[in-house]
N, C-alpha and C positions, 0 to 999 in steps of 0.2 A: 345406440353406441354414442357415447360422447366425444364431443368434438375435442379437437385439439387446439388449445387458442392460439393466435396468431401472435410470431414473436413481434415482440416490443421494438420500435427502433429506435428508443434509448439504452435497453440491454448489451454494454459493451461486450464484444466477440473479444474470445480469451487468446487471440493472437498477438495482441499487443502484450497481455499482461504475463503471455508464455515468451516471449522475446526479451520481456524486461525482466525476467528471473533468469533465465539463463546467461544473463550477462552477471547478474547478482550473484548466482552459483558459483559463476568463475573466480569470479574475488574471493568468493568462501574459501574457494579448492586453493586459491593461492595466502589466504589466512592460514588454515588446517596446515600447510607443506609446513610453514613457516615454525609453526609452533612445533611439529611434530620434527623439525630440522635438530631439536636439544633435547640429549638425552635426559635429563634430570632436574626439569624447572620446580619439580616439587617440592625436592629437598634441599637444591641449588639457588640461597637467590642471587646469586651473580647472572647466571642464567634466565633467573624470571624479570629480571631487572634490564635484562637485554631483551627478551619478545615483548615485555613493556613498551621499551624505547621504541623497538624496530615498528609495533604495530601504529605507536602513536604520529611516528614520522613518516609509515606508508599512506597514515590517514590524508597527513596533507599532502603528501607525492599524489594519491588518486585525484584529490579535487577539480582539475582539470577534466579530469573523465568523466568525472559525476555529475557536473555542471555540464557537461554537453551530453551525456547520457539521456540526466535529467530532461535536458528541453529537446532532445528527440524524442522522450517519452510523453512529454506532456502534447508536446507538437501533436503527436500522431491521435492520442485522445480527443484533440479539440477541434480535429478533420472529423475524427466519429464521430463527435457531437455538433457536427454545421451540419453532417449528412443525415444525423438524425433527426435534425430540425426541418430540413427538405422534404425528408419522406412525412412528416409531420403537418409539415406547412399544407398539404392538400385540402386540409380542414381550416386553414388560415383567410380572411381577406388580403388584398394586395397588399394594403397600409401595412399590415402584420406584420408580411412578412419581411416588409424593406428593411421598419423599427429593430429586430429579431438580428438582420444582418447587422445592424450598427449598437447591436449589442457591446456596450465598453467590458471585453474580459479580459483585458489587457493586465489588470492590476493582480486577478486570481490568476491570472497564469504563471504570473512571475512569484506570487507566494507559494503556489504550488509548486514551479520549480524550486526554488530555494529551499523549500522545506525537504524536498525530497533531495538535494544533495546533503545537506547534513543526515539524512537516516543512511545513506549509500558510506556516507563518513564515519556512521557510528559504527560497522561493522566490524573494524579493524580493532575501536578501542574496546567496546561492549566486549569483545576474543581477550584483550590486554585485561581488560577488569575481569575475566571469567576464571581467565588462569590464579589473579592476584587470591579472587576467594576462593578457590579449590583448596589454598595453598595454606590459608588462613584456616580453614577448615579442619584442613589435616593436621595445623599445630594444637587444635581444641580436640583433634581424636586420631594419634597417632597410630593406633592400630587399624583402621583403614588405610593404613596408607598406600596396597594397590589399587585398591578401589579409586582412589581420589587422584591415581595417575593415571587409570585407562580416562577418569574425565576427562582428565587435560586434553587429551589424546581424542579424544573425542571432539576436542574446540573445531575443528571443520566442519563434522557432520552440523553442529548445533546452528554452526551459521549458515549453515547451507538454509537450514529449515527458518531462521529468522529471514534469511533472505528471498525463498520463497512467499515470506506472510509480506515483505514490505511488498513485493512487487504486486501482488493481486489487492492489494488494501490501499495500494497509494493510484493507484489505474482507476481501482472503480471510485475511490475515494475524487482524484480530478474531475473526472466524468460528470460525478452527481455535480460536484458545485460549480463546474461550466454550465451543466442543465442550469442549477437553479440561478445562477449569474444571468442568464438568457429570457429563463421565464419569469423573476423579478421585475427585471429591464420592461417587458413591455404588460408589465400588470396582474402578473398569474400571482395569487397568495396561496395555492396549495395545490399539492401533487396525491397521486396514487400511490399506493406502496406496492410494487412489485417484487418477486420473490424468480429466483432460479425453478420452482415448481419442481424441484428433486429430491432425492431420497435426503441427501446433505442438507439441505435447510434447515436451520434449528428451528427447533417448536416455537420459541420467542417470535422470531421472526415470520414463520408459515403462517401466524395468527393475525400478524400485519397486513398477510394478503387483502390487496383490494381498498383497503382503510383509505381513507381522506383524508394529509396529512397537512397542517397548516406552517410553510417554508420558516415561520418566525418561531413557533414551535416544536421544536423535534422531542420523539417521545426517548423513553429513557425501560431499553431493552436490558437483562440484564445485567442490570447495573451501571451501564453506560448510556449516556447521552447522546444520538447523534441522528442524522437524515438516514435513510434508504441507501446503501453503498458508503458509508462514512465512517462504518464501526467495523472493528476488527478480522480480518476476515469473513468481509462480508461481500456475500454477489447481489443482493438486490439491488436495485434503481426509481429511482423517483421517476415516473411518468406525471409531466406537469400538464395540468389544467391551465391551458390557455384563455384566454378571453378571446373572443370572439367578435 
């Protein structure tokens, strides 16, 4: 019978990145009310001129939330990643592991926040631009024209689903490059590629299992560029090779 491998303790647990979408939900649900508030943005643009305006000024009404959203999310990633350096460090000398704590991730943390309030900001306008080309759409082919209003109409579902992709893509996304901030810091130049080991893994990525990846070169899955947890909807993780 084969074994079961043992999890990973850089593998972030999906309780952070389930917390942080259902905060991202709620904003959709309250994008969707909003657009679904006017009868007639298709036809009307006094009306699409107005969920314009409203979503592009709710954008900066949120920012306060986003930006603290933001650094409780990244916060609670970089707790997983000191604890998965701990369970890690067993294989470490003492010297290691002290360098490891004085890890400088000050700087990634705060791009990482930052980055991630402006995508929590794009959801309102990406909704404002989504209504503008439905609209634009329908004057290149008028006889859709219920089809191109149940879209509109549709504008919460869709960000429900972009706000689900940021929240599991921006979680694993910190994660890897606090790892690789940590295991740079004290000398590591390449990590393992690890894979969730599930049916959903794409075949690109299942093929990465295991690989020796070197941190200054990331390979290019795809069509995209990026480390281990970096690319789009992605659950793998760099497992770094320490030095010893």
């Amino acid at each position: 019978m084969a074994q079961t491998r043992a999890r990973s303790p850089f593998q972030l647990t999906r309780g952070i990145e389930n917390r942080y979408a259902i905060q991202l939900r709620k904003l959709a649900g309250k994008i969707g009310r909003l657009v679904a508030g006017y009868s007639d943005p298709l036809t009307q643009p006094d009306q699409r001129f107005e969920i314009v305006r409203s979503l592009q000024d709710y954008a900066d009404q949120i920012t306060p939330w986003a930006q603290s959203l933001a650094r409780k999310v990244v916060a609670e990633v970089d707790w997983a990643n000191r604890e998965a350096y701990a369970k890690h460090a067993q294989e470490m000398s003492r010297a290691l592991r002290r360098e490891l704590d004085t890890a400088p991730t000050g700087e990634m943390m705060r791009l990482m926040q930052a980055e991630q309030v402006e995508l929590i900001r794009s959801l309102p306008t990406e909704a404002a631009q989504r209504v503008v080309d439905i609209a634009q759409k329908n004057m290149l082919n008028g006889t859709r024209a219920a089809e191109f209003a149940r879209e509109i109409q549709r504008t919460g579902d869709v960000t429900k689903s972009r706000a689900t992709l940021i929240a599991r893509t921006e979680t694993s996304r910190t994660s890897s490059n606090l790892t690789q901030a940590r295991a740079v810091f004290v000398g590591s130049v390449a990590y393992t590629w690890e894979t969730a080991e599930d049916s959903d893994v794409r075949p690109s990525h299942r093929a990465m299992q295991d690989q020796v990846v070197q941190w200054a070169d990331p390979p290019t899955l795809d069509g995209l560029r990026g480390h281990a947890g970096c690319l789009p909807n992605c659950r793998c993780h760099p497992a770094p090779i320490i030095p010893h």
